[in-house]
Rosetta silent file (secondary structure, phi, psi, omega in degrees, C-alpha in Angstrom):
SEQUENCE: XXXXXXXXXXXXXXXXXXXXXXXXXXXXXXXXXXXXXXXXXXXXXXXXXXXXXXXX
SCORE:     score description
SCORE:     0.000 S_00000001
   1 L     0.000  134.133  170.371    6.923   40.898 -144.935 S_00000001
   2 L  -109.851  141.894  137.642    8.409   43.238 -147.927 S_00000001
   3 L    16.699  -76.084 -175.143    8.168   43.402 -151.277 S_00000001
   4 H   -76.980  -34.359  165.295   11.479   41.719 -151.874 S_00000001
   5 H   -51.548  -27.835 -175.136   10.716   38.951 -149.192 S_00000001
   6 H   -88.899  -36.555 -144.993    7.398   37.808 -151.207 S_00000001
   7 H   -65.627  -69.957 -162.200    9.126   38.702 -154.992 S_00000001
   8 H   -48.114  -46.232  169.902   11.989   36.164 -153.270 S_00000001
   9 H   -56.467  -31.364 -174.256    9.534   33.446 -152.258 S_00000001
  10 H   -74.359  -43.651 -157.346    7.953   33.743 -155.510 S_00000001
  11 L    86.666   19.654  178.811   10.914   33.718 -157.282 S_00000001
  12 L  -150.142  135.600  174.238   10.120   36.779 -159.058 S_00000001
  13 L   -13.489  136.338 -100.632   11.266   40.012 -158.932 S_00000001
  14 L  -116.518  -76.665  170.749   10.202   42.602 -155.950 S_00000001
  15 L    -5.243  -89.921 -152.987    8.584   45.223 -159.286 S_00000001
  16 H   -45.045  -75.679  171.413    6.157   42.209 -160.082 S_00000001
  17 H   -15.428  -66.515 -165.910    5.085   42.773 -156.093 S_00000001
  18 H   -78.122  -20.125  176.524    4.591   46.200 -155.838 S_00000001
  19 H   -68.682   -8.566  153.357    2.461   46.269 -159.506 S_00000001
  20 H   -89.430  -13.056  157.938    0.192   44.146 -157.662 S_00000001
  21 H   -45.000  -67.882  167.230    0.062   46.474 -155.160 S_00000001
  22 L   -92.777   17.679 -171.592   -0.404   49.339 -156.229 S_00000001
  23 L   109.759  -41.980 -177.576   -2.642   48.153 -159.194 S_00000001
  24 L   -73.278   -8.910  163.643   -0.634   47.989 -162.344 S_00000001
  25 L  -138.800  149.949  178.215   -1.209   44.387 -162.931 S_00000001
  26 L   -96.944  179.991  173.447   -4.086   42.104 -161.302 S_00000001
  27 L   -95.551  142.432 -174.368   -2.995   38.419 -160.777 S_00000001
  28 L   -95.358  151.835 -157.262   -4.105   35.482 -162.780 S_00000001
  29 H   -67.920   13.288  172.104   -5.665   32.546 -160.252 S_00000001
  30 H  -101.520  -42.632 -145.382   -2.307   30.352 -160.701 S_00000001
  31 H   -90.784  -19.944 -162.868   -0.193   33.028 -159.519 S_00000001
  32 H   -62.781  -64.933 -159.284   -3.184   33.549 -156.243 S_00000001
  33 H   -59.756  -81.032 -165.598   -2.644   29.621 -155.819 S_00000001
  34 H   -44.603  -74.317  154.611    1.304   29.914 -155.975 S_00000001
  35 H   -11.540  -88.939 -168.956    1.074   32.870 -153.200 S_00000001
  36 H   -42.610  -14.114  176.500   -1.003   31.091 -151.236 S_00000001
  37 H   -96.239  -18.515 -175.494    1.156   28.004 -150.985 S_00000001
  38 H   -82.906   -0.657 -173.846    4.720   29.995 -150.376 S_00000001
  39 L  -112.740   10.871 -171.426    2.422   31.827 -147.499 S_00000001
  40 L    67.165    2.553 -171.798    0.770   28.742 -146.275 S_00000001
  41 L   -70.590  149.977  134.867   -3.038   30.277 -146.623 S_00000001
  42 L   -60.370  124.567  176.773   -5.440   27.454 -147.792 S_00000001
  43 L   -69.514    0.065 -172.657   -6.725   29.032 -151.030 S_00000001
  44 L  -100.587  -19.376  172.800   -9.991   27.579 -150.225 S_00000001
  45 H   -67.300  -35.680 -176.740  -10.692   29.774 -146.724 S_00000001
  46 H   -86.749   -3.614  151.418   -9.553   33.069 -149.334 S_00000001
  47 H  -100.606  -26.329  122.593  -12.019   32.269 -151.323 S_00000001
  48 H    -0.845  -42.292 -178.750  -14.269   31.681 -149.052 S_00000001
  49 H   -93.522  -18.576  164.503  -13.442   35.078 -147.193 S_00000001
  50 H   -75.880  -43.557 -178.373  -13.678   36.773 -150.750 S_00000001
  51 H   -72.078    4.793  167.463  -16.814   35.502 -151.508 S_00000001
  52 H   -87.559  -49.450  175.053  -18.325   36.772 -147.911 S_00000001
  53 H   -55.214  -30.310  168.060  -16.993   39.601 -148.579 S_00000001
  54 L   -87.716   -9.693 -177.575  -18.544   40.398 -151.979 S_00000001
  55 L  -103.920   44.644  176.057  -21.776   39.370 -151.246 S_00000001
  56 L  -115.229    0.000    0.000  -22.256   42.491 -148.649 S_00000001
């Protein structure tokens, strides 16, 4: 998937993509939850797989 396929799912501009990308902006946990529903993840297994992952 590219940049302009997720911006387009989102409904927001491709830019807004790659600045999470590359860094220039983090996400606030509404926009995690909106991702996660236009991609189908359950948000509760990613957090689940972040918080095994931070506690290593």
């Amino acid at each position: 998937m590219t940049q302009r396929d997720l911006g387009e799912l989102l409904n927001t501009p491709h830019t807004f993509v790659n600045k999470y990308e590359v860094g220039e902006r983090y996400l606030t946990f509404t926009e995690v939850i909106n991702i996660c529903k236009s991609l189908q993840i359950d948000v509760h297994s990613l957090l689940d797989d972040v918080m095994k992952s931070s506690s290593k």
